[in-house]
N, CA, C, O and CB atoms as a CASP TS submission, in Angstrom:
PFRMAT TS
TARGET T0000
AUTHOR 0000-0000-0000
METHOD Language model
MODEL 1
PARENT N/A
ATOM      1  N   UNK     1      -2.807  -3.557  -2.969  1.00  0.00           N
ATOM      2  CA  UNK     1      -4.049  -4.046  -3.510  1.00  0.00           C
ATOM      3  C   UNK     1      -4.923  -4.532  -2.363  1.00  0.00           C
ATOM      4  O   UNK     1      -4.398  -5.162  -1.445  1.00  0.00           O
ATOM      5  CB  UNK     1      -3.801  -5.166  -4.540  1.00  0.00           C
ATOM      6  N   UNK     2      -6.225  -4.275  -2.365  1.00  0.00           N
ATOM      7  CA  UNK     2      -7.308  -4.617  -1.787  1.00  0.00           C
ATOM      8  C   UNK     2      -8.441  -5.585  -2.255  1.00  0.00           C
ATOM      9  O   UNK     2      -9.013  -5.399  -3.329  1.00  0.00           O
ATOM     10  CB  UNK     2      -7.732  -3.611  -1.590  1.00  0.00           C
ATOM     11  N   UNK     3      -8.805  -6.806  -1.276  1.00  0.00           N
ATOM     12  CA  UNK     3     -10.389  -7.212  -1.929  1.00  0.00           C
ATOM     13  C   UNK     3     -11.242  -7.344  -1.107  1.00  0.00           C
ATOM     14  O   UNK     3     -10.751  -7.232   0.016  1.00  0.00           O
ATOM     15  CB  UNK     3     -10.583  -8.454  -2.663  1.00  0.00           C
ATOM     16  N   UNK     4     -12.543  -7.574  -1.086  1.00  0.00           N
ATOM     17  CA  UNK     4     -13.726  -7.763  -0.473  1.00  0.00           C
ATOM     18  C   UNK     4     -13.594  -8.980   0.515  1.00  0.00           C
ATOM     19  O   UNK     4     -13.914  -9.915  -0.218  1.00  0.00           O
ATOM     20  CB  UNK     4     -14.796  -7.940  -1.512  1.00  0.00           C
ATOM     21  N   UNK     5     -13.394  -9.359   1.386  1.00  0.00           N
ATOM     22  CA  UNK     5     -12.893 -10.695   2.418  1.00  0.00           C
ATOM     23  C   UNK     5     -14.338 -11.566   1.931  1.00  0.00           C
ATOM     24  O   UNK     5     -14.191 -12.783   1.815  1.00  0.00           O
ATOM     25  CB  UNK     5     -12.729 -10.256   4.647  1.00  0.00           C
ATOM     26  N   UNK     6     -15.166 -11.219   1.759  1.00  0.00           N
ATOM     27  CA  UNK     6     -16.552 -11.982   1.400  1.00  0.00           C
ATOM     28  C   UNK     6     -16.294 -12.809   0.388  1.00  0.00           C
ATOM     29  O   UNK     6     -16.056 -14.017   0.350  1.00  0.00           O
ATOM     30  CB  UNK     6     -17.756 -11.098   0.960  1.00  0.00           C
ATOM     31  N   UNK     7     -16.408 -11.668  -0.731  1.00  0.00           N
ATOM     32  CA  UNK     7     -16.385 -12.001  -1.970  1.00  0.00           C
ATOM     33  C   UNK     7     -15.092 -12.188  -3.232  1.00  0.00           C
ATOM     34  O   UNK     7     -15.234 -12.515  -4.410  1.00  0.00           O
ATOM     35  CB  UNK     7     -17.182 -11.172  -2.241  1.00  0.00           C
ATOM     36  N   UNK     8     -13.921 -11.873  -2.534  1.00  0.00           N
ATOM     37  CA  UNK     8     -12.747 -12.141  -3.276  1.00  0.00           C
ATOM     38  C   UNK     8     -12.595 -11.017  -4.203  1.00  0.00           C
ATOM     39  O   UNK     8     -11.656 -11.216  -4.974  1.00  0.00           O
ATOM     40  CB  UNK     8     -12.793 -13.469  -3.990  1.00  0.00           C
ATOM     41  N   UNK     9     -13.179  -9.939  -4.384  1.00  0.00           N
ATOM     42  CA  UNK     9     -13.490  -8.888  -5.086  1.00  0.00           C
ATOM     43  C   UNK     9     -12.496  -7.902  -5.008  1.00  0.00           C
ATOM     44  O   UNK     9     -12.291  -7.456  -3.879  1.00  0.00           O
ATOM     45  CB  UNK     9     -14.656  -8.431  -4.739  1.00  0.00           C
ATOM     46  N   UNK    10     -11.856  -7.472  -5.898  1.00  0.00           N
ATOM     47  CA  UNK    10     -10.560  -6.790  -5.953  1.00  0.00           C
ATOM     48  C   UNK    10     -11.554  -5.040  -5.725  1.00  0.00           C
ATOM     49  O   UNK    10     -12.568  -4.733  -6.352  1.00  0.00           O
ATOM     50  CB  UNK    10      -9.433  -7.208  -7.823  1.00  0.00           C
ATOM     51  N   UNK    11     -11.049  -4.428  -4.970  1.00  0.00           N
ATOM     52  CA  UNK    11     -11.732  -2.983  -4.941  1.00  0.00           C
ATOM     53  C   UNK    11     -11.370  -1.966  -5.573  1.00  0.00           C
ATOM     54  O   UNK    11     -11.965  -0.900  -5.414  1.00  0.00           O
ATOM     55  CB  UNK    11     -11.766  -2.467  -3.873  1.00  0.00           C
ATOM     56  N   UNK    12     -10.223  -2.102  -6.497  1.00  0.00           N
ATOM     57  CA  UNK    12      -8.993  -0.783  -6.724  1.00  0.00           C
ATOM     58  C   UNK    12      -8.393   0.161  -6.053  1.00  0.00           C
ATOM     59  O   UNK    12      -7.781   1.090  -6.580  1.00  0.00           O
ATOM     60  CB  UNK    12      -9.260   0.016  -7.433  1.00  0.00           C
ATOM     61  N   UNK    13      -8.620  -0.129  -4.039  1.00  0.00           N
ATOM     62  CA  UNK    13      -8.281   0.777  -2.947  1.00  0.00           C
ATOM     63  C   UNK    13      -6.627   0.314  -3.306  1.00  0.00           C
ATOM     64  O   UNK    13      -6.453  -0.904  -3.356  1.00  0.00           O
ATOM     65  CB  UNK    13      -9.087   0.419  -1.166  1.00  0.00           C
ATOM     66  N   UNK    14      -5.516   1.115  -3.536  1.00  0.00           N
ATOM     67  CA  UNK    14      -4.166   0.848  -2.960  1.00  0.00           C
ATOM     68  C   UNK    14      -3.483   2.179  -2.393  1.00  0.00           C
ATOM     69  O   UNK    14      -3.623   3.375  -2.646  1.00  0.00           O
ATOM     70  CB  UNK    14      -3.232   0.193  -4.094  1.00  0.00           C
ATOM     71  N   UNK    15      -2.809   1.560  -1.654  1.00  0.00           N
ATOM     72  CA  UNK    15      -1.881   2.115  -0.800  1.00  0.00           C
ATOM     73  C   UNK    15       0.058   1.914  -1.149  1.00  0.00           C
ATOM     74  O   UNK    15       0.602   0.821  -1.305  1.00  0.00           O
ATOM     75  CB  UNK    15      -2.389   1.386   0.608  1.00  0.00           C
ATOM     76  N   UNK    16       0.839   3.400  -1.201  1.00  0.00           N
ATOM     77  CA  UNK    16       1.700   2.950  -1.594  1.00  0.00           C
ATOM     78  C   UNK    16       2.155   4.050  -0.401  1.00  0.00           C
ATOM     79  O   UNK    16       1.648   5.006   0.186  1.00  0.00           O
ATOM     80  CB  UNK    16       2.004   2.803  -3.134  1.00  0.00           C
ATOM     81  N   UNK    17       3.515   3.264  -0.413  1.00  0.00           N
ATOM     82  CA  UNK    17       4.558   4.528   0.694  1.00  0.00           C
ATOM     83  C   UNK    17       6.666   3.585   0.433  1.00  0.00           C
ATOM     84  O   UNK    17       7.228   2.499   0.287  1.00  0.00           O
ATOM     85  CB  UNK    17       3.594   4.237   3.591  1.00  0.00           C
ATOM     86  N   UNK    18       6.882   4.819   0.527  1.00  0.00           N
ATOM     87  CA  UNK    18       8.524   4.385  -0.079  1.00  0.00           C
ATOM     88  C   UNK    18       9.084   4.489   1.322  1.00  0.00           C
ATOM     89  O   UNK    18       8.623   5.417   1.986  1.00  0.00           O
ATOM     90  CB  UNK    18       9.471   5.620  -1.422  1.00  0.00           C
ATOM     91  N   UNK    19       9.906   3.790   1.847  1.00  0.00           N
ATOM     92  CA  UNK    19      10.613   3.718   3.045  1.00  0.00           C
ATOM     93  C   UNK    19      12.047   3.076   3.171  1.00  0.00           C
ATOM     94  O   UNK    19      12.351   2.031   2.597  1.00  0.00           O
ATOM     95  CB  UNK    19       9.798   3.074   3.860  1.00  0.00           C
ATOM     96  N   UNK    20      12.794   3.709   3.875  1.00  0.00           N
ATOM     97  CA  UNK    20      14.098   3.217   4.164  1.00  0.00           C
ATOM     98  C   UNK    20      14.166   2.420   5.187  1.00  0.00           C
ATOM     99  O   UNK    20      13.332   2.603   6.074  1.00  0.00           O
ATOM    100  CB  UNK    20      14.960   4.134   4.361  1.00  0.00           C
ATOM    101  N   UNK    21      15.338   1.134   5.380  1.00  0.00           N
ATOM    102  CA  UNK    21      14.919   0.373   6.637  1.00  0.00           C
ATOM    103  C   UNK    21      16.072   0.868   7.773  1.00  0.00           C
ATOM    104  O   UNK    21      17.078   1.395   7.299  1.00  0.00           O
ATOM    105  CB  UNK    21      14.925  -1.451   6.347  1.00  0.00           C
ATOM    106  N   UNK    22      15.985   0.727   9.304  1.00  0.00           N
ATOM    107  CA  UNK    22      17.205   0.592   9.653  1.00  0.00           C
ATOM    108  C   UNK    22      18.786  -0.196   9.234  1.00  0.00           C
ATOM    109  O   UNK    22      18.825  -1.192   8.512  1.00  0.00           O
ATOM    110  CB  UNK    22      16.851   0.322  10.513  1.00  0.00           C
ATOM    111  N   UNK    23      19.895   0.384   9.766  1.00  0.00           N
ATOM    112  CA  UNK    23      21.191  -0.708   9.375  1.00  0.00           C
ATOM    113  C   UNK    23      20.443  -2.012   9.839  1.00  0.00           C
ATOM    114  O   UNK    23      20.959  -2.859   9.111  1.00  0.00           O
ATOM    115  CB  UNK    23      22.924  -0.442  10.364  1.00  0.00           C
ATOM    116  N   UNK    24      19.696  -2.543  10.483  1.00  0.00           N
ATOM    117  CA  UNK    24      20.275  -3.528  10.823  1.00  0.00           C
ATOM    118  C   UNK    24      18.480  -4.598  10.197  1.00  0.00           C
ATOM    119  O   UNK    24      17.893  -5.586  10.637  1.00  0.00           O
ATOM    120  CB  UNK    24      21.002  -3.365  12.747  1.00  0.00           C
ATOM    121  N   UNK    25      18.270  -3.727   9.116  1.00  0.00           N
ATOM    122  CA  UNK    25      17.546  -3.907   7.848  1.00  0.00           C
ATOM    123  C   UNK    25      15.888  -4.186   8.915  1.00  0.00           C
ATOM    124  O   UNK    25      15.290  -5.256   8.809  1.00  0.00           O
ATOM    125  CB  UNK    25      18.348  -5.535   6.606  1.00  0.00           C
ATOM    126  N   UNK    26      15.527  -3.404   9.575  1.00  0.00           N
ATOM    127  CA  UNK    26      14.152  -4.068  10.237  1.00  0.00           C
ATOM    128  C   UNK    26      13.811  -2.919   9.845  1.00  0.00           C
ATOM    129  O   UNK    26      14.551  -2.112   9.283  1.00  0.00           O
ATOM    130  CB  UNK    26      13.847  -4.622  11.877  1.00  0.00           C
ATOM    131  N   UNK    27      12.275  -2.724  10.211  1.00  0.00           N
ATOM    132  CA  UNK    27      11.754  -1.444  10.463  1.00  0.00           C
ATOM    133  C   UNK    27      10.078  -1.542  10.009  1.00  0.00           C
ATOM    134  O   UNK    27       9.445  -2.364   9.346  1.00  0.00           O
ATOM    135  CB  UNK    27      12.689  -0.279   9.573  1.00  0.00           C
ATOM    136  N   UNK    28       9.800  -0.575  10.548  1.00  0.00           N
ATOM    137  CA  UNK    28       7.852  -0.857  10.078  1.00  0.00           C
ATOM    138  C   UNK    28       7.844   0.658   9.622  1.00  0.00           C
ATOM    139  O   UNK    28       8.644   1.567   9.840  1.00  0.00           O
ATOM    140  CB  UNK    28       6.260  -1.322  11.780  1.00  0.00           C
ATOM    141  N   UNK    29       6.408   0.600   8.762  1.00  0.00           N
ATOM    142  CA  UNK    29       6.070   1.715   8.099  1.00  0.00           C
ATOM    143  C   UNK    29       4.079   1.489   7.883  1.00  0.00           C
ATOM    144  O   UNK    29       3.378   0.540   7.533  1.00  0.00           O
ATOM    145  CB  UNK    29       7.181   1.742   6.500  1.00  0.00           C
ATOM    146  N   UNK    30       3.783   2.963   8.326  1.00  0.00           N
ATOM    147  CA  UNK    30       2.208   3.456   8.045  1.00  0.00           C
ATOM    148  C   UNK    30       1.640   3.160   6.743  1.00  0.00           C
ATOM    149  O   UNK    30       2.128   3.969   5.954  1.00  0.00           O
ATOM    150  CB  UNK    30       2.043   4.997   8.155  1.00  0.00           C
ATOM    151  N   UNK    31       0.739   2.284   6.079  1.00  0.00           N
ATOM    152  CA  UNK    31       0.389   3.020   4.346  1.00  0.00           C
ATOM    153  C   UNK    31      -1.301   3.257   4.876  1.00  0.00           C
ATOM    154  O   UNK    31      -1.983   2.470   5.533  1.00  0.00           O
ATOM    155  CB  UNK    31       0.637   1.495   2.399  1.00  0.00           C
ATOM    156  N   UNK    32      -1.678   4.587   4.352  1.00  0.00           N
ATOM    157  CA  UNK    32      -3.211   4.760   4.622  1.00  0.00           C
ATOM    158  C   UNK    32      -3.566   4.626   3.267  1.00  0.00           C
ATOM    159  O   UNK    32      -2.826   4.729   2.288  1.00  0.00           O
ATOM    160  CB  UNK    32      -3.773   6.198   5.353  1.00  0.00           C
ATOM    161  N   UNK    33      -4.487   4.444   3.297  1.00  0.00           N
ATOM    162  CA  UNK    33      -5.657   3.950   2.438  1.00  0.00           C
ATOM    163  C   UNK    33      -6.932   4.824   2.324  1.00  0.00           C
ATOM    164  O   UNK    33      -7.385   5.153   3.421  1.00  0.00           O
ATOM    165  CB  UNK    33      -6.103   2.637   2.976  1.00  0.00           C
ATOM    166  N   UNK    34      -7.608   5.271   1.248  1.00  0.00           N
ATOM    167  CA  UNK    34      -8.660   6.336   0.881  1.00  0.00           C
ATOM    168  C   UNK    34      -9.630   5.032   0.785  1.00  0.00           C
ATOM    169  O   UNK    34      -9.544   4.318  -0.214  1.00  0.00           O
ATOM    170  CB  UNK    34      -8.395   7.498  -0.677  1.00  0.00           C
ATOM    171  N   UNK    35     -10.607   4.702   1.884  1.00  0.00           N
ATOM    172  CA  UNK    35     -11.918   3.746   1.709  1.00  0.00           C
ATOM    173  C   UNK    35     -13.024   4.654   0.914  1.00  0.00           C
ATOM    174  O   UNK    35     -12.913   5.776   1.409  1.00  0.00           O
ATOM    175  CB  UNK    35     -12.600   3.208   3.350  1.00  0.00           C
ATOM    176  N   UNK    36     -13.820   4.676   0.126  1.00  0.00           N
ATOM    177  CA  UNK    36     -15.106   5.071  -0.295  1.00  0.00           C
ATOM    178  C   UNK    36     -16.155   5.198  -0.072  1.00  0.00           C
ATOM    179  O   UNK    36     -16.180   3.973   0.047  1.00  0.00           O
ATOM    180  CB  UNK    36     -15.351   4.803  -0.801  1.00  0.00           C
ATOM    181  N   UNK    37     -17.100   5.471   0.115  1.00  0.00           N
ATOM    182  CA  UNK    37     -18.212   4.716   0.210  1.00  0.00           C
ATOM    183  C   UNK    37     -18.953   3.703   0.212  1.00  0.00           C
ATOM    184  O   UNK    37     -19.730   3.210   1.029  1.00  0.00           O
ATOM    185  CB  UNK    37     -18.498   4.876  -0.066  1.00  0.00           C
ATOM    186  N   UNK    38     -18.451   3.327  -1.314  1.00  0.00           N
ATOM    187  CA  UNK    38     -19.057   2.289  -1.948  1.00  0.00           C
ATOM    188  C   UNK    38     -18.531   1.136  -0.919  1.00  0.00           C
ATOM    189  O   UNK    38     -19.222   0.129  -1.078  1.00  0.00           O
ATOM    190  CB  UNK    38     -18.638   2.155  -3.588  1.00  0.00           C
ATOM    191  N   UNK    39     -17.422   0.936   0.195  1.00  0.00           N
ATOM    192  CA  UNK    39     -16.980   0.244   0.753  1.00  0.00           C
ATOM    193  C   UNK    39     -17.508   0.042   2.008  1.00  0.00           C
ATOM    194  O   UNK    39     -17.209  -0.893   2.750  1.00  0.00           O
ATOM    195  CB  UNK    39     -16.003   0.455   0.656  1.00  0.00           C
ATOM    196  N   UNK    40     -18.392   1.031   2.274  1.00  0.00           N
ATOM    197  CA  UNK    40     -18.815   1.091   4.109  1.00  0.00           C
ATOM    198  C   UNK    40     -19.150  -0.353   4.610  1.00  0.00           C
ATOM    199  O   UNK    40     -20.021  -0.791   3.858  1.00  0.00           O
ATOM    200  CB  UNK    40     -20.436   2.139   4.513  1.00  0.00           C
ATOM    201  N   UNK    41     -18.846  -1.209   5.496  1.00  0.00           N
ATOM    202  CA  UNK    41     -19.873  -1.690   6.111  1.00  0.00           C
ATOM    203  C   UNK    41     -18.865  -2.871   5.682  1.00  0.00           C
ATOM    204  O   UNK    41     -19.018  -3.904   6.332  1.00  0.00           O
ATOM    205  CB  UNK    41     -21.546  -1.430   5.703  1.00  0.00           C
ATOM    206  N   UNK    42     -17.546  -2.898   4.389  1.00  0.00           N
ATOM    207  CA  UNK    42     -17.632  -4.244   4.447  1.00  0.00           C
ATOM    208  C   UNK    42     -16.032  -5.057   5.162  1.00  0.00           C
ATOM    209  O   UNK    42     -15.444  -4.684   6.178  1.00  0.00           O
ATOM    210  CB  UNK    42     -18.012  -4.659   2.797  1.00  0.00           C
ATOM    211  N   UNK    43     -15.799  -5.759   4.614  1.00  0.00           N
ATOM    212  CA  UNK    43     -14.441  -6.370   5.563  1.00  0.00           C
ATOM    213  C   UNK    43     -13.101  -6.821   4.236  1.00  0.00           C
ATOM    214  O   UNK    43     -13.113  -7.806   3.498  1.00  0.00           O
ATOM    215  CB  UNK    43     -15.116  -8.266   6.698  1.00  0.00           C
ATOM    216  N   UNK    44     -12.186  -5.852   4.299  1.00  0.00           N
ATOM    217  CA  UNK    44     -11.575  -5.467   3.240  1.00  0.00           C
ATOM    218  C   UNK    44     -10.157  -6.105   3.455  1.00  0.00           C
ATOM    219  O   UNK    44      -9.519  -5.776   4.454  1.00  0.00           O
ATOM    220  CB  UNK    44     -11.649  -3.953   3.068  1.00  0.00           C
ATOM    221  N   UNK    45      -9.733  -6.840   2.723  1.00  0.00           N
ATOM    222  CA  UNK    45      -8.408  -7.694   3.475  1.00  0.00           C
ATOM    223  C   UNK    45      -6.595  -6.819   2.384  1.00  0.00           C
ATOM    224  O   UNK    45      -6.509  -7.312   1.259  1.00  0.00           O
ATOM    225  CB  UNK    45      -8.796 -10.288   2.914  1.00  0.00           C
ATOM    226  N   UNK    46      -5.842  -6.128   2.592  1.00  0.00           N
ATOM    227  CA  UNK    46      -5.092  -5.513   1.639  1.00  0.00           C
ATOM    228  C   UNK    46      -3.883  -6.431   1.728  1.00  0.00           C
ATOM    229  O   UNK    46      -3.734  -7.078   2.765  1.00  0.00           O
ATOM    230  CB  UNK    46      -4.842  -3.956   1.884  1.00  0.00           C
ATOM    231  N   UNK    47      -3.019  -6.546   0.752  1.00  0.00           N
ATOM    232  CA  UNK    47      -1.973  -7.587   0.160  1.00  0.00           C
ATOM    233  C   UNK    47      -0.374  -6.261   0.176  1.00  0.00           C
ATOM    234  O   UNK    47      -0.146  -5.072  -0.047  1.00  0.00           O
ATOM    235  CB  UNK    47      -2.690  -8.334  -1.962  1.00  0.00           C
ATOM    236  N   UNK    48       0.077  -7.063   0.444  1.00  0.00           N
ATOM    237  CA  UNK    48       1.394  -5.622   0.252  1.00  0.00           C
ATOM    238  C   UNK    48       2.821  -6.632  -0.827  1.00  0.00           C
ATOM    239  O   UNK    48       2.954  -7.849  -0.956  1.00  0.00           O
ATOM    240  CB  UNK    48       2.390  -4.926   2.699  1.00  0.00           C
ATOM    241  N   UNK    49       3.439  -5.784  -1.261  1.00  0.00           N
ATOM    242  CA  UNK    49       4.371  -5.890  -2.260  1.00  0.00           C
ATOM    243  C   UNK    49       5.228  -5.103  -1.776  1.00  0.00           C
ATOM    244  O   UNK    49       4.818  -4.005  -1.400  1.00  0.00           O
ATOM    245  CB  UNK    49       4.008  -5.616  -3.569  1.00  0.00           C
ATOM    246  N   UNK    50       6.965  -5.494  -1.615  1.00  0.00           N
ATOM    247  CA  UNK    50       7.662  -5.080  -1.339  1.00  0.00           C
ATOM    248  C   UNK    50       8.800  -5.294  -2.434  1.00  0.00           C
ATOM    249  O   UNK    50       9.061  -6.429  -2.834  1.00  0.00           O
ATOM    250  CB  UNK    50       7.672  -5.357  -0.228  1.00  0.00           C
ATOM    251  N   UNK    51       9.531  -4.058  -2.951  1.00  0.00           N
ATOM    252  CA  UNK    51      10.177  -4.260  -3.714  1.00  0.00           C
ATOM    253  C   UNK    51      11.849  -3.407  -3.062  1.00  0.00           C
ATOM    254  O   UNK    51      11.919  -2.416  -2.336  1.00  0.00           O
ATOM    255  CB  UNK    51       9.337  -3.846  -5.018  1.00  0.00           C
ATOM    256  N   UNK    52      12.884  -4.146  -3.585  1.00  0.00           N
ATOM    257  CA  UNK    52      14.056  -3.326  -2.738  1.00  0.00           C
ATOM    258  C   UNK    52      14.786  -2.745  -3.939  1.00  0.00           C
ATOM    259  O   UNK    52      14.998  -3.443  -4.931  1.00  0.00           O
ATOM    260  CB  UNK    52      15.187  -4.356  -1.655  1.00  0.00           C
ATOM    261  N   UNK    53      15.200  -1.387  -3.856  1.00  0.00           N
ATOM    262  CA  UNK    53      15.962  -1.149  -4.910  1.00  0.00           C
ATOM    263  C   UNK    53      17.167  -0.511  -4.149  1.00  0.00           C
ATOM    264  O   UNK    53      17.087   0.092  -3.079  1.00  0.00           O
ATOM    265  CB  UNK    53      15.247  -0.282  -6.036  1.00  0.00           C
ATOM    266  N   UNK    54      18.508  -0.787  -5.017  1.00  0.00           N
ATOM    267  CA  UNK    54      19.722  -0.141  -4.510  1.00  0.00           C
ATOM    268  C   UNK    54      19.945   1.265  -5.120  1.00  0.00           C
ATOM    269  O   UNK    54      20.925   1.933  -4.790  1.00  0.00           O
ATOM    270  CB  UNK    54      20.937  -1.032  -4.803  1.00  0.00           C
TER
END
């Protein structure tokens, strides 16, 4: 989930990506994001959710 850093404004931009971690449970991962138009110009702050499933 994404909002407007200004205005607190939720944008409906999200980003999702499924990833495995190393054994020794670390690891980083890319999520891109499709910006719009309607977004140019502004300062967009995104929230991430991590969920673990076995």
């Amino acid at each position: 989930m994404s909002v407007d850093k200004a205005t607190g404004d939720k944008t409906g931009i999200v980003g999702t990506k499924t990833f495995t971690t190393s054994e020794s449970g670390s690891g980083t991962v890319e999520v891109e994001f499709t910006i719009t138009a309607r977004w140019a110009g502004h300062t967009l702050v995104a929230f991430e959710t991590v969920t673990e499933t076995m």
